[in-house]
PyMOL Python script that loads the backbone (N, CA, C, O; Angstrom):
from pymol import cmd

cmd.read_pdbstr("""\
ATOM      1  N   UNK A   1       0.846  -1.177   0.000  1.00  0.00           N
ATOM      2  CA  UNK A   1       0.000   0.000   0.000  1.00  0.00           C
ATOM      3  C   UNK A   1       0.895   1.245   0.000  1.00  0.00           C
ATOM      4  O   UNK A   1       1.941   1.304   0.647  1.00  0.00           O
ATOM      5  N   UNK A   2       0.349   2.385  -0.879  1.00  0.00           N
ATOM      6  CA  UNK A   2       1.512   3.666  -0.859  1.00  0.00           C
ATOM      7  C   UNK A   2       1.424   4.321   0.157  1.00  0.00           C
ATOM      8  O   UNK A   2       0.272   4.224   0.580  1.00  0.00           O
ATOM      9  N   UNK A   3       2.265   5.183   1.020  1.00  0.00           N
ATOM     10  CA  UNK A   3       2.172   6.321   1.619  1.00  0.00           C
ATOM     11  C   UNK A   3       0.571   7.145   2.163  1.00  0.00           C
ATOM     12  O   UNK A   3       0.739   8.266   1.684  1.00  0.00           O
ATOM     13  N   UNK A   4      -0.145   7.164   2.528  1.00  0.00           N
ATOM     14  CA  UNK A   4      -1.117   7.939   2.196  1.00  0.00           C
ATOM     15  C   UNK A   4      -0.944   9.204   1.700  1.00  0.00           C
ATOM     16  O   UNK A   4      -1.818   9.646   0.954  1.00  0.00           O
ATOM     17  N   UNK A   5       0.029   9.884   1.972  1.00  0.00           N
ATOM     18  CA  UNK A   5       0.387  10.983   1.861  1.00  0.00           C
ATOM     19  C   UNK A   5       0.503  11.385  -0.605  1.00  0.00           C
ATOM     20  O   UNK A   5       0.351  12.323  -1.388  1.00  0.00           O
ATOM     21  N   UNK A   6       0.814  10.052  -0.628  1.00  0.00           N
ATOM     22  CA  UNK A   6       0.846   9.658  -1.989  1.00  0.00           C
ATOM     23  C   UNK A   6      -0.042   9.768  -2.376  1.00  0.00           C
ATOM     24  O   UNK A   6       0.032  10.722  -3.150  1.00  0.00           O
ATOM     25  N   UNK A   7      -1.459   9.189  -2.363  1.00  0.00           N
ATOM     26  CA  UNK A   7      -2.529   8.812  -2.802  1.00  0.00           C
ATOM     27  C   UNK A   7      -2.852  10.088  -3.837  1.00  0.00           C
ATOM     28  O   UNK A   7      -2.350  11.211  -3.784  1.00  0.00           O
ATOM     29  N   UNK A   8      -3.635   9.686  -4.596  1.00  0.00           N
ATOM     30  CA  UNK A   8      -4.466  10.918  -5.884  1.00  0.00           C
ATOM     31  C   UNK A   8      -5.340  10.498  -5.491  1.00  0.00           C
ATOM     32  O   UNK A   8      -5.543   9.290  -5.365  1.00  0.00           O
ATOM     33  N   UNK A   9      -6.392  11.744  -5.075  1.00  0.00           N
ATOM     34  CA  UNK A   9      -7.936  11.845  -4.036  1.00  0.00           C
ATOM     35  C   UNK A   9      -7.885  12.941  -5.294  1.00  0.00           C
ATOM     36  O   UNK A   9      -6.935  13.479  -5.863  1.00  0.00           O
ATOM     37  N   UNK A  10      -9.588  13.049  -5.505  1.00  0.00           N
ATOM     38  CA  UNK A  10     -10.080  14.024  -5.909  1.00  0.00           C
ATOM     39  C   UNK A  10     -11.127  15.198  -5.250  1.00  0.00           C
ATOM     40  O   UNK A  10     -11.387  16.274  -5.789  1.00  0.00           O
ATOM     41  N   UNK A  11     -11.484  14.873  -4.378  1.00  0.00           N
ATOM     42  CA  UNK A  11     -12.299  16.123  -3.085  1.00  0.00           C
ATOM     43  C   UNK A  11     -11.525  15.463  -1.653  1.00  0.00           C
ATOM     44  O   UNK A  11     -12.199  15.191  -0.659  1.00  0.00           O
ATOM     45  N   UNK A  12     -10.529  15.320  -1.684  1.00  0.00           N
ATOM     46  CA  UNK A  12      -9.300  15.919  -0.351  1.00  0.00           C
ATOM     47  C   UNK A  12      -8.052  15.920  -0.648  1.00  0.00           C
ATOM     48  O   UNK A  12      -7.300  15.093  -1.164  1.00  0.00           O
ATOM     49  N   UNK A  13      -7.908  17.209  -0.158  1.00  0.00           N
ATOM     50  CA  UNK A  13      -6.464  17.769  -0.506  1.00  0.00           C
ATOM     51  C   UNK A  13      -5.216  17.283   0.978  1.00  0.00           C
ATOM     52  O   UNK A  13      -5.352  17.339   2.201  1.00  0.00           O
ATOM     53  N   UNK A  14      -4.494  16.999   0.417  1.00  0.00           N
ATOM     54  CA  UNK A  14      -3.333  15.990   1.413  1.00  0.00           C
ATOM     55  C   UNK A  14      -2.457  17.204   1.643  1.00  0.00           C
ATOM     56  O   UNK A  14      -2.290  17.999   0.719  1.00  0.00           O
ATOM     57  N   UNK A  15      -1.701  17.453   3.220  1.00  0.00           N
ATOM     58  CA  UNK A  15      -0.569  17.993   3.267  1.00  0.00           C
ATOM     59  C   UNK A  15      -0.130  17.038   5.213  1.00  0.00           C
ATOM     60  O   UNK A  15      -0.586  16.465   6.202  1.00  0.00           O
ATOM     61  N   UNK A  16       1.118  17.581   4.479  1.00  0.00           N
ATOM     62  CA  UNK A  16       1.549  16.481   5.622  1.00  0.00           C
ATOM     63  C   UNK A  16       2.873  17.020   6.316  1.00  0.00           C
ATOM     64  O   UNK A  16       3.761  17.584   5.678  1.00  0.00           O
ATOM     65  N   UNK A  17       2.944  16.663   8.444  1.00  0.00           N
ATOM     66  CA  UNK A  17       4.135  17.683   8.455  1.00  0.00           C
ATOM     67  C   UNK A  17       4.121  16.659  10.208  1.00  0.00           C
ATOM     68  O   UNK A  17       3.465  16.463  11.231  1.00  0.00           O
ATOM     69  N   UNK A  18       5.368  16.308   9.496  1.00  0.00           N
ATOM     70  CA  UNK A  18       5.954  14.990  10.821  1.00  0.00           C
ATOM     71  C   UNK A  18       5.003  14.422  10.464  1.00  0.00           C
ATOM     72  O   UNK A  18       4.460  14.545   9.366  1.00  0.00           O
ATOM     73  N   UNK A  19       4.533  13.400  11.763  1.00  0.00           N
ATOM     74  CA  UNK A  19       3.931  12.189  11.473  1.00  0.00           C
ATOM     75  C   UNK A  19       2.008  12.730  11.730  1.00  0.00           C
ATOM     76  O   UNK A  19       1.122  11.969  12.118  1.00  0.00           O
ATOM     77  N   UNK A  20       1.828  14.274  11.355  1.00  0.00           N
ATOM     78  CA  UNK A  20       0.440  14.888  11.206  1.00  0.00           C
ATOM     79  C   UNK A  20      -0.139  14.776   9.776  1.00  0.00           C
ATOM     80  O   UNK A  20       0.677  14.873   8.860  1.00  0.00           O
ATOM     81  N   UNK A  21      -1.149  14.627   9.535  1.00  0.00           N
ATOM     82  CA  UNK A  21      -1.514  14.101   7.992  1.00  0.00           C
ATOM     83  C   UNK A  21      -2.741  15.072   8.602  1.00  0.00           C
ATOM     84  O   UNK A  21      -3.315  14.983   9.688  1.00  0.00           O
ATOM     85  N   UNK A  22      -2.973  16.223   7.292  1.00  0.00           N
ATOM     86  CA  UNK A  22      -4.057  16.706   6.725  1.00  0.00           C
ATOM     87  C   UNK A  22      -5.142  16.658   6.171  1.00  0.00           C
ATOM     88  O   UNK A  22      -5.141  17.887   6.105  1.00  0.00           O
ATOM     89  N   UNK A  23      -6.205  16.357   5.643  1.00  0.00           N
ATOM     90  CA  UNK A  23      -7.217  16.078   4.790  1.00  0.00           C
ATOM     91  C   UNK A  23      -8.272  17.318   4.662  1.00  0.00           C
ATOM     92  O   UNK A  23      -9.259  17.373   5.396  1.00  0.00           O
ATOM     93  N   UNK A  24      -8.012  18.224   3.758  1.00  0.00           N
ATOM     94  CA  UNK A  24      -8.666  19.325   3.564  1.00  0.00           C
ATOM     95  C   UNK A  24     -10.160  18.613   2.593  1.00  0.00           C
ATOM     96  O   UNK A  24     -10.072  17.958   1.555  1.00  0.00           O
ATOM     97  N   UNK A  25     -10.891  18.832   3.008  1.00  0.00           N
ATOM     98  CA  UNK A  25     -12.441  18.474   2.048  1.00  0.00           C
ATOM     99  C   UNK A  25     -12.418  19.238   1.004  1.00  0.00           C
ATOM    100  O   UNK A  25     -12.446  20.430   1.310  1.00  0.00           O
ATOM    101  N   UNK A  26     -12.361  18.930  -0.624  1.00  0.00           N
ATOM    102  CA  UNK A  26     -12.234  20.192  -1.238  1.00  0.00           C
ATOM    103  C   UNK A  26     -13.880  19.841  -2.453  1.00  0.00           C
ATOM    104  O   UNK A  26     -13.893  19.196  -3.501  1.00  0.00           O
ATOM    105  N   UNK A  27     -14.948  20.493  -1.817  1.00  0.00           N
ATOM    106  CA  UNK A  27     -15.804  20.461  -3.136  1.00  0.00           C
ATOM    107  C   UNK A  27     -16.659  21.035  -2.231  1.00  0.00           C
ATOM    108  O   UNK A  27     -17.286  20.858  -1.186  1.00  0.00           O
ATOM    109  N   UNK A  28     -16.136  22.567  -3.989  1.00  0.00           N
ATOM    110  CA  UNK A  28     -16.894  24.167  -3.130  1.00  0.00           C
ATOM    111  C   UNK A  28     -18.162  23.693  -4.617  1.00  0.00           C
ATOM    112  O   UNK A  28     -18.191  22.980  -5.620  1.00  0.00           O
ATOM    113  N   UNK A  29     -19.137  24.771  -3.769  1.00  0.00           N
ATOM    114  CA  UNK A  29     -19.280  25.981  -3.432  1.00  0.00           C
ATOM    115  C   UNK A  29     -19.356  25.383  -1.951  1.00  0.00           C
ATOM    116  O   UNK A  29     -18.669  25.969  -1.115  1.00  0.00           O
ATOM    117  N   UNK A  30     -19.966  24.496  -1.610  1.00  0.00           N
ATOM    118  CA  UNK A  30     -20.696  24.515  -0.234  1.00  0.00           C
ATOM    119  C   UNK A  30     -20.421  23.014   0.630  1.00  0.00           C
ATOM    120  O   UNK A  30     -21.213  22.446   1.382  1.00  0.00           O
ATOM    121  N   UNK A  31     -19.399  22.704   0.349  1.00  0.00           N
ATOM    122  CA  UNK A  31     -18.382  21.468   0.809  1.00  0.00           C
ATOM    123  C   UNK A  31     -19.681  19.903   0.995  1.00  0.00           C
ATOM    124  O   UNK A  31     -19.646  19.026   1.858  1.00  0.00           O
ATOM    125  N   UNK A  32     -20.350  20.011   0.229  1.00  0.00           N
ATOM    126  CA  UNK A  32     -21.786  18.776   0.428  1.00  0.00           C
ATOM    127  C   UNK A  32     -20.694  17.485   0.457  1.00  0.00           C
ATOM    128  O   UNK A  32     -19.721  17.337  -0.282  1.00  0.00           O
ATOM    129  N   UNK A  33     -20.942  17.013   1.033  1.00  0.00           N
ATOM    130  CA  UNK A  33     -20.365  15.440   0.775  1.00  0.00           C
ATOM    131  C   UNK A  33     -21.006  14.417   0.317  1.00  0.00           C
ATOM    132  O   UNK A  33     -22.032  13.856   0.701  1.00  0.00           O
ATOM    133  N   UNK A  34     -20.004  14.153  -0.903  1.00  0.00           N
ATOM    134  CA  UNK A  34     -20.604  13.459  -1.975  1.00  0.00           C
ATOM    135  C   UNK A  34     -20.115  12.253  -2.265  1.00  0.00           C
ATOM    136  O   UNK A  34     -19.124  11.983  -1.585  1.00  0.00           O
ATOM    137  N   UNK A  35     -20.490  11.297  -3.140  1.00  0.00           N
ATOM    138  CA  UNK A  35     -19.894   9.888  -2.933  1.00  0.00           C
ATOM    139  C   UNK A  35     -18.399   9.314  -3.773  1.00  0.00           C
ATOM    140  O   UNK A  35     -17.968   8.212  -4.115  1.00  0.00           O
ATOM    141  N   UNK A  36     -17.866  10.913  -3.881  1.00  0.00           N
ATOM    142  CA  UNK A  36     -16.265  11.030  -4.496  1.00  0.00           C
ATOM    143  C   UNK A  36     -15.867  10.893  -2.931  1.00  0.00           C
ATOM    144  O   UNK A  36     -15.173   9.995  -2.452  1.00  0.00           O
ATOM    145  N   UNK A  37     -16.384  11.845  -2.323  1.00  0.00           N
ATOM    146  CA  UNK A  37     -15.654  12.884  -1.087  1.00  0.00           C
ATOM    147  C   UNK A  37     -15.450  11.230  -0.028  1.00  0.00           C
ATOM    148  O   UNK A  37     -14.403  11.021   0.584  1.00  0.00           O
ATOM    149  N   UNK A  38     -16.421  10.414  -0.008  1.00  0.00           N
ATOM    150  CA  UNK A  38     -16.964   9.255   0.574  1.00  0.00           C
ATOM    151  C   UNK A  38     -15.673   8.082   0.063  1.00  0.00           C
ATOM    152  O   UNK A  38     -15.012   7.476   0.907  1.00  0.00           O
ATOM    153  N   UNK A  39     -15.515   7.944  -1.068  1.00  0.00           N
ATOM    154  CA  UNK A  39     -14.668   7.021  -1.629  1.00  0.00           C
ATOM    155  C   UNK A  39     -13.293   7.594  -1.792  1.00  0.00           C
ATOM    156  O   UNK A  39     -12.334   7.030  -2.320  1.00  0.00           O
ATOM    157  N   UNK A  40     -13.331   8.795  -1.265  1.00  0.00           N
ATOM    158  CA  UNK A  40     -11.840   9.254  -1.313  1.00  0.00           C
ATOM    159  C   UNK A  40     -11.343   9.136   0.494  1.00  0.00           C
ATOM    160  O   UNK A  40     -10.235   8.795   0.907  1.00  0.00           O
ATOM    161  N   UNK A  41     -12.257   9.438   1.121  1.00  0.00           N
ATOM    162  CA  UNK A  41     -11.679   8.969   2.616  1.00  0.00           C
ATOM    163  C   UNK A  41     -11.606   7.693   3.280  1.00  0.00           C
ATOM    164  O   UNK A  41     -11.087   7.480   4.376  1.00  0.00           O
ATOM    165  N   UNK A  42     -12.425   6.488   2.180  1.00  0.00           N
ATOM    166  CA  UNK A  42     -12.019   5.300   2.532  1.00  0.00           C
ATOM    167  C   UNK A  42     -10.894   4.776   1.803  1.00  0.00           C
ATOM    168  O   UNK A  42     -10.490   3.664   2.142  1.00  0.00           O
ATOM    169  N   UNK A  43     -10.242   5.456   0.743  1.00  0.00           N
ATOM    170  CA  UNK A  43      -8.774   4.530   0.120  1.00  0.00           C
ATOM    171  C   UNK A  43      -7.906   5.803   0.905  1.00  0.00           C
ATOM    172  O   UNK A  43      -6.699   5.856   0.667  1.00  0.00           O
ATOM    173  N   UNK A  44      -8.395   6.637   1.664  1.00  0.00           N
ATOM    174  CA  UNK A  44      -7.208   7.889   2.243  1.00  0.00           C
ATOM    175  C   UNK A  44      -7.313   6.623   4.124  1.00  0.00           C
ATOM    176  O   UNK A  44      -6.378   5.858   4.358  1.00  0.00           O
ATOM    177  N   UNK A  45      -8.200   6.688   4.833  1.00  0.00           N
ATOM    178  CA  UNK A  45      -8.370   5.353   6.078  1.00  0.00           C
ATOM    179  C   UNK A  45      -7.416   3.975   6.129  1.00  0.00           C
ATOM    180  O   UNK A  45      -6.757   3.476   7.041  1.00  0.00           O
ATOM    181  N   UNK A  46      -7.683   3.519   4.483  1.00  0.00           N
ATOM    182  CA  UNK A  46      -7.156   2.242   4.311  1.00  0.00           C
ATOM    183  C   UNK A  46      -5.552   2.576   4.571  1.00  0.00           C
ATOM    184  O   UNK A  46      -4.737   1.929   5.229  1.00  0.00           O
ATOM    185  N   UNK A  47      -5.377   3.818   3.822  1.00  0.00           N
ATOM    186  CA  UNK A  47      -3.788   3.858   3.578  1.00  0.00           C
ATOM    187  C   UNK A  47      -2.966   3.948   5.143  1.00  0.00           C
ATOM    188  O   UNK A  47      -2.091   3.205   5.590  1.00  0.00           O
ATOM    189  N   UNK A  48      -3.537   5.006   5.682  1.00  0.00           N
ATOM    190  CA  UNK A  48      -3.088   5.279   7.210  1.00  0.00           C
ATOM    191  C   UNK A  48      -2.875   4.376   7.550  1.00  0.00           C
ATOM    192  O   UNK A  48      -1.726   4.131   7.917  1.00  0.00           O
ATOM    193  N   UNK A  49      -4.056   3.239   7.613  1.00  0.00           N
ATOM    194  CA  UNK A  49      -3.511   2.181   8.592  1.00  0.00           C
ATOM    195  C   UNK A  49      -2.640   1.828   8.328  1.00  0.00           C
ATOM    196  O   UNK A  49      -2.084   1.964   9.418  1.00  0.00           O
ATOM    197  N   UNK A  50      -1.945   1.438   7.740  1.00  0.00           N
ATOM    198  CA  UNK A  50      -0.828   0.724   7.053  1.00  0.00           C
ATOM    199  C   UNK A  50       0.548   1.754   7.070  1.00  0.00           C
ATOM    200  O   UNK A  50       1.742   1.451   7.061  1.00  0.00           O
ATOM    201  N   UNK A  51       0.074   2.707   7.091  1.00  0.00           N
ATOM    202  CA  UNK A  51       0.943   3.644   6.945  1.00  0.00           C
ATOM    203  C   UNK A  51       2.010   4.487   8.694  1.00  0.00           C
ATOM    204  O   UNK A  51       1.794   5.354   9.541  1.00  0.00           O
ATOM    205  N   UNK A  52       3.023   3.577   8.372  1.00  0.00           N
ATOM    206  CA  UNK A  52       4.065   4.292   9.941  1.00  0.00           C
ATOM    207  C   UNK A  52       4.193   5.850   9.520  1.00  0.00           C
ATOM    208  O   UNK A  52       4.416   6.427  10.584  1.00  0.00           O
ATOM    209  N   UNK A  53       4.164   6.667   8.632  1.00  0.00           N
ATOM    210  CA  UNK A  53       4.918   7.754   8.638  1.00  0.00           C
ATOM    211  C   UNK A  53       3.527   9.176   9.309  1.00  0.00           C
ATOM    212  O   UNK A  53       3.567  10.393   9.486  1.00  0.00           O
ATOM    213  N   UNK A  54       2.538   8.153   9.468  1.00  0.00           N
ATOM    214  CA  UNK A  54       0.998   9.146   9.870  1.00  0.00           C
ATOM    215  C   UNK A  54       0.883   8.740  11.220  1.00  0.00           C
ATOM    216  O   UNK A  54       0.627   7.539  11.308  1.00  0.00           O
ATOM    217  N   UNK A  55       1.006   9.458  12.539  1.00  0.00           N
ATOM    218  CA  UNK A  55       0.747   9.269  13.672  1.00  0.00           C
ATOM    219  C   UNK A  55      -1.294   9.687  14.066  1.00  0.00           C
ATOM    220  O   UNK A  55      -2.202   9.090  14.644  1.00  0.00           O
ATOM    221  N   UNK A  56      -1.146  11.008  13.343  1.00  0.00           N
ATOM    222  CA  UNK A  56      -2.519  11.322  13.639  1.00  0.00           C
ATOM    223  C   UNK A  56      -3.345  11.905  11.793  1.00  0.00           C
ATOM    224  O   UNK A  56      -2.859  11.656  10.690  1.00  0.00           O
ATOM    225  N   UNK A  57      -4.222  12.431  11.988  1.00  0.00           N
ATOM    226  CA  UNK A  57      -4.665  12.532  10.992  1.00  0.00           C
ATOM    227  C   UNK A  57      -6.032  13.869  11.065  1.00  0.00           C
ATOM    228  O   UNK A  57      -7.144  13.622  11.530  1.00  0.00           O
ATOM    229  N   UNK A  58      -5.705  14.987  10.612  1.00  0.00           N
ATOM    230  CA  UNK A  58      -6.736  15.617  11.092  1.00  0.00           C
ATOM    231  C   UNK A  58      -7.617  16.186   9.486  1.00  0.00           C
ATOM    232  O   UNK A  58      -7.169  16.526   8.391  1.00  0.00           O
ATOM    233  N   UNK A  59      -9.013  16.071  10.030  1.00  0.00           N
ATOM    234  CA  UNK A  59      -9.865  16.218   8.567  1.00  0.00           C
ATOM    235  C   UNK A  59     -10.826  17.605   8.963  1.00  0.00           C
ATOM    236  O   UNK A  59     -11.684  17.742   9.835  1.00  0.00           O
ATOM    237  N   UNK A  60     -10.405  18.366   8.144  1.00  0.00           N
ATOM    238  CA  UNK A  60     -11.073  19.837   7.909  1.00  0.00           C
ATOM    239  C   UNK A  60     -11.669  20.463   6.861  1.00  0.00           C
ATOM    240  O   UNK A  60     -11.184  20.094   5.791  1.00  0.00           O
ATOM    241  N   UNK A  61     -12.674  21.397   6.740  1.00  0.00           N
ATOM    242  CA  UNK A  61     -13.291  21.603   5.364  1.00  0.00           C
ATOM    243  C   UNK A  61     -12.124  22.900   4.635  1.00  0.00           C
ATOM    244  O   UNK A  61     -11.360  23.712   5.157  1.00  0.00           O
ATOM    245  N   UNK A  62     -12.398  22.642   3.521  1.00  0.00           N
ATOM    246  CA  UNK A  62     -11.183  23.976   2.511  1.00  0.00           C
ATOM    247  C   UNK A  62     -12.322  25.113   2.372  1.00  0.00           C
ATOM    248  O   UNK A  62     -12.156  25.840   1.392  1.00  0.00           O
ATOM    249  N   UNK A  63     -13.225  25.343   3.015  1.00  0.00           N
ATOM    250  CA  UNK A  63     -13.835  26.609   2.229  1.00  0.00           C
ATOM    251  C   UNK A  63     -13.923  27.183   3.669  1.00  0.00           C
ATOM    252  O   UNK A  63     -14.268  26.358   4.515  1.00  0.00           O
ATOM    253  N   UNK A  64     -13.611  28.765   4.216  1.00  0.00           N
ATOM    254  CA  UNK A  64     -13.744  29.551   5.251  1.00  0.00           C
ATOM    255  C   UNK A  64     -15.135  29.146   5.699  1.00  0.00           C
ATOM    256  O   UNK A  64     -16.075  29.136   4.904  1.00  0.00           O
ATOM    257  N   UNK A  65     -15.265  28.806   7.001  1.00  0.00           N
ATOM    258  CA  UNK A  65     -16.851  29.223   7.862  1.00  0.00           C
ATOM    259  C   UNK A  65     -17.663  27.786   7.778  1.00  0.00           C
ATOM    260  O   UNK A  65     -18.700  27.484   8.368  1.00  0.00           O
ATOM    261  N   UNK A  66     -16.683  26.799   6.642  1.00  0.00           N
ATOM    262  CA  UNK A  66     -17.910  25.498   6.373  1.00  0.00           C
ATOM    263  C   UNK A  66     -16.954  24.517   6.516  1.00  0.00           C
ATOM    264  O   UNK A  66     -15.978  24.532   5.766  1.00  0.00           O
ATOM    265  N   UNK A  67     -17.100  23.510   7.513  1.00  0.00           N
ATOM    266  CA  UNK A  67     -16.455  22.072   7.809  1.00  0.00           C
ATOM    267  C   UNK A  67     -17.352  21.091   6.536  1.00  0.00           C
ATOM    268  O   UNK A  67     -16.929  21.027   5.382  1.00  0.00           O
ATOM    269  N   UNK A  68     -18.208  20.613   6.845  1.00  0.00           N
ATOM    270  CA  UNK A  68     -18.646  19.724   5.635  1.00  0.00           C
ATOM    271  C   UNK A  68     -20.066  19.487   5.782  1.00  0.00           C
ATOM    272  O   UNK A  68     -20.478  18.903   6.784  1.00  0.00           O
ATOM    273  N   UNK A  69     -21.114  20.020   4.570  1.00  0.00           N
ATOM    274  CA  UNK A  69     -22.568  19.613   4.984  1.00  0.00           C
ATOM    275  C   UNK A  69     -23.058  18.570   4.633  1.00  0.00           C
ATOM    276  O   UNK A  69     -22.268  17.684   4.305  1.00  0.00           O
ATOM    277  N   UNK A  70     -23.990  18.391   4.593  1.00  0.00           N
ATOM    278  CA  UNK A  70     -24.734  16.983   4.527  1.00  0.00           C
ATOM    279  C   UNK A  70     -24.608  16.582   2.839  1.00  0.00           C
ATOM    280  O   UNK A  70     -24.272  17.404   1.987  1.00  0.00           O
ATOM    281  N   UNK A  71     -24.927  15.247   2.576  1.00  0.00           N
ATOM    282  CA  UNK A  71     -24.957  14.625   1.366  1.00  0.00           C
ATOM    283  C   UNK A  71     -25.835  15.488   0.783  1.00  0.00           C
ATOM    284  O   UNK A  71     -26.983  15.832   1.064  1.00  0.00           O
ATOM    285  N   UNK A  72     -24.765  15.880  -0.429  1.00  0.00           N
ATOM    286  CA  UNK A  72     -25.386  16.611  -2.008  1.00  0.00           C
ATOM    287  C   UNK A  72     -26.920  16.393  -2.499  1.00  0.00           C
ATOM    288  O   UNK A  72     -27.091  15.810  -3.569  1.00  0.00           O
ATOM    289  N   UNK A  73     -27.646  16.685  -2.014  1.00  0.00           N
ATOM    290  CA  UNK A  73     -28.783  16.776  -2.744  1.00  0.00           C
ATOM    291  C   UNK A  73     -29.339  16.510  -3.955  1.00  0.00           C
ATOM    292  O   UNK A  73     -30.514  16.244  -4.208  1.00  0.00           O
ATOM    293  N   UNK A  74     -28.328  16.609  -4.747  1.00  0.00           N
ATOM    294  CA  UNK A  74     -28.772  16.485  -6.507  1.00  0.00           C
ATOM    295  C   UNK A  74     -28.338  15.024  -6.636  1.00  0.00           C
ATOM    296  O   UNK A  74     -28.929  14.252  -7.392  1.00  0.00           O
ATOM    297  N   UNK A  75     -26.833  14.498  -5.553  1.00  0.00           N
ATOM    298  CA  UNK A  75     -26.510  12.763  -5.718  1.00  0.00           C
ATOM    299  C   UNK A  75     -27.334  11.994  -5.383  1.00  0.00           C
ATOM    300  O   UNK A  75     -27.415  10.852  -5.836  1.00  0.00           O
ATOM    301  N   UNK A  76     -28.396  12.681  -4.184  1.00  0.00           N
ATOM    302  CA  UNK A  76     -29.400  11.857  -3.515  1.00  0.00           C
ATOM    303  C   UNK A  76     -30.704  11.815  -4.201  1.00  0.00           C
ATOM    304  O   UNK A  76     -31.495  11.059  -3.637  1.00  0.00           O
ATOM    305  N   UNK A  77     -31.219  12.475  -5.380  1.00  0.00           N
ATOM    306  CA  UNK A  77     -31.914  12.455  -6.560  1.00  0.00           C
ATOM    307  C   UNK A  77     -31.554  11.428  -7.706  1.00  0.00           C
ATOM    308  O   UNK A  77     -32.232  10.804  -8.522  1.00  0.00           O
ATOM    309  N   UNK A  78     -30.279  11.508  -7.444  1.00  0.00           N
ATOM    310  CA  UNK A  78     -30.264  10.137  -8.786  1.00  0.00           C
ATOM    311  C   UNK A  78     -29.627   8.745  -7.968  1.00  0.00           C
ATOM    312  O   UNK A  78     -29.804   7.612  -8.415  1.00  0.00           O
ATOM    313  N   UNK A  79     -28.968   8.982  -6.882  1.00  0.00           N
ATOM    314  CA  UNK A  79     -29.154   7.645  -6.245  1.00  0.00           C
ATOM    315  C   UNK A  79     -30.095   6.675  -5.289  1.00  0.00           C
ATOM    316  O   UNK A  79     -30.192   5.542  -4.817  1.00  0.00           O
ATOM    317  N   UNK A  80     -30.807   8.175  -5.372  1.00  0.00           N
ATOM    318  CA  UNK A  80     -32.424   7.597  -4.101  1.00  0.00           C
ATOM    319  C   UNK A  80     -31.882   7.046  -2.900  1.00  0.00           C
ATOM    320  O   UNK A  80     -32.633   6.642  -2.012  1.00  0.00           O
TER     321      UNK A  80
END
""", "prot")
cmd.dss("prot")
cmd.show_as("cartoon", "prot")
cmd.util.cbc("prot")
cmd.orient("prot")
């Protein structure tokens, strides 16, 4: 398994400093969590574990004032 720090995620942005691992949420306008955002923090989970160079891991939203809202509305229309 690679690094987590490696991984290509497409809605979380990785930065990493000592054994602290980042996970910025990135899908503006209004950070909805969607089933990218969903499948990008379970192959970003898998990796950690495995991964010695990540002691902790902290997950925050990228847009000022918004951590992360509820599932996208328009995904929950076509996935019911």
């Amino acid at each position: 398994m690679p690094r987590a720090f490696d991984l290509r995620l497409n809605a979380i942005k990785l930065a990493q400093d000592g054994r602290v691992l980042t996970a910025t949420a990135v899908a503006p306008p209004l950070n909805f969590v969607t089933t990218e955002f969903i499948r990008d923090l379970d192959r970003l989970t898998a990796a950690v574990d495995t991964d010695d160079t990540v002691g902790a891991v902290g997950l925050t939203g990228g847009l000022p004032g918004r951590f992360l809202m509820h599932a996208d509305p328009r995904e929950l229309a076509v996935t019911g």
